[in-house]
C-alpha positions in Angstrom: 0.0 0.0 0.0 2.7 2.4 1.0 4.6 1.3 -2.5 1.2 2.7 -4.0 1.2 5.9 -2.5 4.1 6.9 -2.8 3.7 6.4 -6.7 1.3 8.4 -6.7 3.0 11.2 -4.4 5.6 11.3 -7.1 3.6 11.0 -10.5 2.0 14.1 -8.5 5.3 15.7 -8.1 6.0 15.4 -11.4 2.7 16.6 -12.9 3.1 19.9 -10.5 6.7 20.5 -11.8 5.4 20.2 -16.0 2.7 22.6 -15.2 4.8 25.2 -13.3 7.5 25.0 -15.9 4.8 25.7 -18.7 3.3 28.6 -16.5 6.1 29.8 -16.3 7.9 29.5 -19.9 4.2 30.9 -21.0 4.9 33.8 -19.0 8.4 35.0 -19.7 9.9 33.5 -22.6 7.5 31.7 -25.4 4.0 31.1 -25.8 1.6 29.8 -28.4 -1.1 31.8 -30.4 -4.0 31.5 -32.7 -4.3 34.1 -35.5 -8.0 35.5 -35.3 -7.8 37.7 -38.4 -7.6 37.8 -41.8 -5.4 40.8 -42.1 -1.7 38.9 -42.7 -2.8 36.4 -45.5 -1.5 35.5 -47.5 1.7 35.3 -45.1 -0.5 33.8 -42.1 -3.9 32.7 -42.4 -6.8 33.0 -39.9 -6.5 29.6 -37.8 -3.2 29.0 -37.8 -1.1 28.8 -34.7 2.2 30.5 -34.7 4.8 30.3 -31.1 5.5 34.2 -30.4 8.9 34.9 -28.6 8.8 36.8 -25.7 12.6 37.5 -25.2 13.2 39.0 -28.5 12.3 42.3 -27.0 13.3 41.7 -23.6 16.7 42.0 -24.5 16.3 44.9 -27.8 13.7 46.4 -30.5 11.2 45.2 -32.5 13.2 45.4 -36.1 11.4 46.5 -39.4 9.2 43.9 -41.1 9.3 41.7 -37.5 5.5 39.9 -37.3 4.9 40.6 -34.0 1.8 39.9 -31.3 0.4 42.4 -29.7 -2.4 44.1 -27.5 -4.2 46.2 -29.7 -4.5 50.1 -28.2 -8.3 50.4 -29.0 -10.9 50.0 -26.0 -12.8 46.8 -25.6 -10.7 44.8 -27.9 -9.3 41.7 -25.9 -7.9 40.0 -28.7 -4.5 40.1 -29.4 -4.0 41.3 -32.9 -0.7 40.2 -35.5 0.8 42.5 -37.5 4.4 43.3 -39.3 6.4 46.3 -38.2 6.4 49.0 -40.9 8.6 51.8 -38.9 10.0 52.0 -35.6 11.1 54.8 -33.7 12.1 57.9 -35.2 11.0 56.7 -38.8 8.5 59.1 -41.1 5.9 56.9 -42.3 4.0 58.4 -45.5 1.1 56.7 -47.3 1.2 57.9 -50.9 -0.3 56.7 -54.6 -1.6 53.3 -52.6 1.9 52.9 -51.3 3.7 52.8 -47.9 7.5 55.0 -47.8 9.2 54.9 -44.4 11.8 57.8 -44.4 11.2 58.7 -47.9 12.1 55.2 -49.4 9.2 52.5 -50.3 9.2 50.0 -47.6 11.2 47.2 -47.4 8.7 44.7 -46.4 7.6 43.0 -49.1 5.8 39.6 -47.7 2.1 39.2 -49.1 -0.1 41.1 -51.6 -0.3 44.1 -50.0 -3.0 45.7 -52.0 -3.9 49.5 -51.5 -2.8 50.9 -49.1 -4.9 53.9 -47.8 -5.0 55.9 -44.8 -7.9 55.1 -42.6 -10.3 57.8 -41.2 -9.9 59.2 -38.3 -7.3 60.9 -36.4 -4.4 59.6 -37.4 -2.7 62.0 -40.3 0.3 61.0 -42.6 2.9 61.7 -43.2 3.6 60.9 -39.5 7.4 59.8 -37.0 6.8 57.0 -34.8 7.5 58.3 -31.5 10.5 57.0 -29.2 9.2 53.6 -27.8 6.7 52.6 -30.8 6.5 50.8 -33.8 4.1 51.5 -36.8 2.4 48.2 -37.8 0.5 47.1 -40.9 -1.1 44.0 -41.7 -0.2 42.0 -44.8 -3.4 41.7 -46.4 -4.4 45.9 -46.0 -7.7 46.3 -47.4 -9.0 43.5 -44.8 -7.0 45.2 -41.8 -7.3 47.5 -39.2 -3.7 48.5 -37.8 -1.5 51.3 -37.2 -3.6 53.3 -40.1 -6.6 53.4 -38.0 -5.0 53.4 -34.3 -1.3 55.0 -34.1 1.8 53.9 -32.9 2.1 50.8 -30.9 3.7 51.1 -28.0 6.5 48.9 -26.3 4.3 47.9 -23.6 1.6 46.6 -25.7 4.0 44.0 -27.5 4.1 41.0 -26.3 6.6 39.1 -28.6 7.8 38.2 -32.1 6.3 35.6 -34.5 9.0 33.1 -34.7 7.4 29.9 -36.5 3.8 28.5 -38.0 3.5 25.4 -37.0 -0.1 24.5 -37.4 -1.1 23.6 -40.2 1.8 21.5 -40.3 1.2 21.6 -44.2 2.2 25.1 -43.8 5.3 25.3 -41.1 7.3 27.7 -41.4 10.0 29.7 -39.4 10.4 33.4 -39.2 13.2 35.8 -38.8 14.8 34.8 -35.3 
């Protein structure tokens, strides 16, 4: 009987320690998320599960063209939304003839079929600088997106990592810039 329990005590133990260890790698360093939009197709496609980094910018910046994860600064929106970083910091972002120049140059982000690209209504007027601390982000697939166009600057705080892989659909895997 004691042979029993103390099987159990240690099956326990283990089961404890494999669901701290995901808490906490969840937490700090890597987690896994579902894409709820449509705005990045073609490069990532609503359904598909990508693992986001969450040291990348721990230790530096979101870089230019980066997919990253983030929380969305628009109220009552609780979903995270994806999108690839345009500008950062200090970069002048100008949306002319359907086309996105960052610092006077077309961007150099050239994943997916962009389409049109328009500026949104609203308060947000071009040409624009991402303030120190922000990134400009735009999704892929623009004329089915609502990103930095509509809402600003995202700010460092709202990120929470950098797209590293795809790996569901498995037919689709794929690994980002890491």
């Amino acid at each position: 009987m004691r042979s029993h329990l103390r099987e159990v005590f240690e099956i326990l133990q283990v089961i404890v320690l494999a669901a701290v260890i995901s808490v906490l790698l969840n937490a700090f360093v890597i987690q896994v998320t579902e894409v709820l939009q449509i705005s990045m197709q073609s490069t990532l496609h609503q359904g598909d599960r990508v693992l986001v980094s969450k040291l990348d910018y721990r230790f530096g910046r979101p870089s230019r063209c980066d997919i990253i994860v983030f929380h969305p600064p628009i109220e009552g929106v609780t979903i995270a939304y994806v999108k690839r970083v345009i500008a950062i910091s200090g970069d002048r972002v100008e949306l002319r003839d359907g086309g996105v120049y960052v610092n006077g140059a077309p961007s150099a982000c050239t994943e997916g079929p962009h389409g049109t690209t328009l500026p949104e209504p609203g308060d947000i007027h071009f040409p624009l600088t991402v303030p120190e601390g922000a990134v400009f982000a735009l999704g892929d697939n623009r004329e089915e997106s609502t990103d930095s166009r509509a809402f600003g600057h995202v700010t460092d705080d709202r990120i929470i990592g950098k797209v590293i892989l795809r790996f569901w659909p498995l037919t689709n895997a794929r690994f980002f810039s890491w």
